[in-house]
MARSE-328128 format. One record per residue (C-alpha): residue in one letter; x, y, z negated. Coordinates in pm, whole numbers. Each point is the difference from the previous one (the first is absolute). Layout:
  residu       X       Y       Z
       A       X       Y       Z
...
This chain:
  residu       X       Y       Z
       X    3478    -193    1356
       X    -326    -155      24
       X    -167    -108    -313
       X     -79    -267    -205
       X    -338    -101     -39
       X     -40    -261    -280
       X    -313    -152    -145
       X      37      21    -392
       X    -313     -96    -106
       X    -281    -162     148
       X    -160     388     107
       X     246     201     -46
       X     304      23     271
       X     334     214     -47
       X     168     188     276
       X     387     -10    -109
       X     295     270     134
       X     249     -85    -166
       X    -149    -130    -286
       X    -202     291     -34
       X    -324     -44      16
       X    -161     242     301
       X    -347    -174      39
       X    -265    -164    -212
       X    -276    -156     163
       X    -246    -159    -223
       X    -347    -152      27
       X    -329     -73    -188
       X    -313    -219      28
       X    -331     166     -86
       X    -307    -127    -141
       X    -181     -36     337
       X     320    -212     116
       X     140     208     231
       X     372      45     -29
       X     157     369      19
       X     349      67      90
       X     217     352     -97
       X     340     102      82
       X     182     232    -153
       X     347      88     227
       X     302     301      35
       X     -37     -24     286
       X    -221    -104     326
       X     206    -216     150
       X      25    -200    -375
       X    -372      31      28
       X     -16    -166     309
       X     241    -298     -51
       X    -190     -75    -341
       X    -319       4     200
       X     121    -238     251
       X     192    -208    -308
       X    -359     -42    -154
       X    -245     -28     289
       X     218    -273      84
       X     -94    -208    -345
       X    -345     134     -99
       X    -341    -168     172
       X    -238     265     201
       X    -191     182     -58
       X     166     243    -220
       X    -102     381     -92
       X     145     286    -126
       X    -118     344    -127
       X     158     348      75
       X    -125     357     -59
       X    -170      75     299
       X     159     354      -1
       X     375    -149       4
       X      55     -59     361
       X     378    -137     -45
       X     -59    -274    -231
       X    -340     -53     278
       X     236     -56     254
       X     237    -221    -137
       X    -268    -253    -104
       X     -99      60     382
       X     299     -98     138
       X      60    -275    -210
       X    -343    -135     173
       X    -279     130    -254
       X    -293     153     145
       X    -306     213    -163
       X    -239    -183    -209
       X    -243     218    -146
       X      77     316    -203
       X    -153      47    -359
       X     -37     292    -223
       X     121     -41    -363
       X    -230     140    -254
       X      49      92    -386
       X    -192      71    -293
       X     138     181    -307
       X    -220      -5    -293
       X    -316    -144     -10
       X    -267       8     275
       X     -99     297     107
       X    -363     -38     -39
       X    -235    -260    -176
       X    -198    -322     109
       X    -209    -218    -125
       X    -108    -322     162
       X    -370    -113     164
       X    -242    -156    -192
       X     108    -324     -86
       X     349       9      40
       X     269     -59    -236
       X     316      39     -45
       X     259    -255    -135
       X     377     -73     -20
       X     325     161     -85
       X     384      13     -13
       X     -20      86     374
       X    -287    -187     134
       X    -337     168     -35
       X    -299    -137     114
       X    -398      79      77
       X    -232    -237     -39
       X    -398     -73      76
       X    -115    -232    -206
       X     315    -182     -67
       X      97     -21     354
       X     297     244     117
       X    -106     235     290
       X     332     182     -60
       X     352      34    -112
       X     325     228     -86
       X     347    -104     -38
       X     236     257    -174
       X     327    -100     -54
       X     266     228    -178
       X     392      68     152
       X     253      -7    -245
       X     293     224     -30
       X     342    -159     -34
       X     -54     -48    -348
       X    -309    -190      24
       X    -211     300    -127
       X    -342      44     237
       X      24     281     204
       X    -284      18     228
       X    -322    -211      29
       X     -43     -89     416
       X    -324     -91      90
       X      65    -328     254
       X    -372     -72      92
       X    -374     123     -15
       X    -250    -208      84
       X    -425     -32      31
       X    -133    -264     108
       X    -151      60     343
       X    -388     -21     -80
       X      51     248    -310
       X     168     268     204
       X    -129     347     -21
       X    -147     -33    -342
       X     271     197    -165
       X     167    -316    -156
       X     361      99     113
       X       0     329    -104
       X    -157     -79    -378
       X     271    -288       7
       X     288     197     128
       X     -80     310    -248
       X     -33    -264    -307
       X     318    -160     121
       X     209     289      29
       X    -137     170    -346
       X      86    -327    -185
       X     362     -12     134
       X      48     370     -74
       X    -112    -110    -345
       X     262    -251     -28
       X     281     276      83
       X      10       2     341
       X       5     344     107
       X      24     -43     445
       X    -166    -284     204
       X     137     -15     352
       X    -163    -174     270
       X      77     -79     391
       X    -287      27     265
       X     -50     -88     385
       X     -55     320     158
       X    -271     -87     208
       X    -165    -134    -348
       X    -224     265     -54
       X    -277    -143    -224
       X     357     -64    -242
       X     122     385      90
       X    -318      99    -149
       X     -62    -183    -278
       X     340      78    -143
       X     -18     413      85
       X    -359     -24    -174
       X     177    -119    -370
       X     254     290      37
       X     291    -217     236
       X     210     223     172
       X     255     -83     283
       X     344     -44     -51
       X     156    -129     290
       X     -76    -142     325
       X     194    -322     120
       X      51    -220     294
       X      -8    -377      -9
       X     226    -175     285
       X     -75    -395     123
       X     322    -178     120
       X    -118    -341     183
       X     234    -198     173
């Protein structure tokens, strides 16, 4: 028999055998407003009738993300419509920076609680954001890094490095041991600022586009 796909909540759909539940498919808005769908199924074919169950509700486009290295959960997402986005490494940091920074001439650094800032003269040229995952109990776990950004006339100055080193040693001080970030592969000015404060790769992943 067939399942049941149900919508429970407003993301997050229930693929029902019996009243069993065989499928979860779930998904999750992020800051830049795209809107990310994941499946988790027995089986393929409960895969594929909670894809269908939830392309049929949710407004294109929609993404996903997969380990590039798992080429069965790859084709399912393929199947279901999904096609290859861009791929991104993920990064981490345990500890503190690797290395030490400090800023140009006339730039200084502001901010805090995950938001760190550099500054000429009062005006921001650029900015961190660190936010921290929690465990199930609410403790922080990790710190991810979400953005880094210079403002385009201060590039090449050595701003983001200074700012990223600062920002990473003043999480670690706050108890966060690992900072994790995700980066476009074909991002290599990103690749090597992160290598060059100690960032090692972790995992390499594959974002999918479904558009209807």
């Amino acid at each position: 028999m067939a399942p049941v796909i149900t919508r429970v909540a407003a993301d997050q759909w229930h693929a029902l055998e019996d009243d069993l539940v065989v499928g979860r498919g779930d998904t999750m808005r992020r800051a830049d407003g795209r809107l990310f769908i994941s499946i988790d199924a027995w089986h393929d074919a409960v895969f594929d009738r909670l894809a269908a169950a939830m392309l049929a509700e949710l407004p294109a486009p929609l993404y996903t993300m997969v380990d590039a290295d798992d080429p069965d959960t790859t084709s399912n997402w393929r199947r279901a419509g999904f096609a290859a986005h861009r791929r991104e490494r993920q990064y981490l940091v345990v500890g503190e920076a690797q290395t030490t920074a400090q800023p140009p001439a006339g730039v200084t650094f502001t901010g805090g609680e995950g938001v760190f800032r550099a500054e000429v003269e009062g005006a921001e040229v650029g900015v961190i954001q660190i936010l921290p995952l929690m465990r199930g109990d609410g403790t922080p776990r990790i710190a991810r890094i979400v953005s880094i950004e210079v403002r385009a006339d201060q590039r090449r100055r050595g701003i983001g490095r200074a700012l990223l080193v600062h920002a990473l040693d003043a999480m670690h001080a706050c108890g966060f041991g690992i900072a994790s970030t995700d980066v476009d592969e074909t991002d290599t000015a990103a690749i090597l600022l992160l290598e060059g404060v100690g960032a090692r790769r972790a995992s390499n992943s594959l974002e999918l586009i479904w558009q209807k």
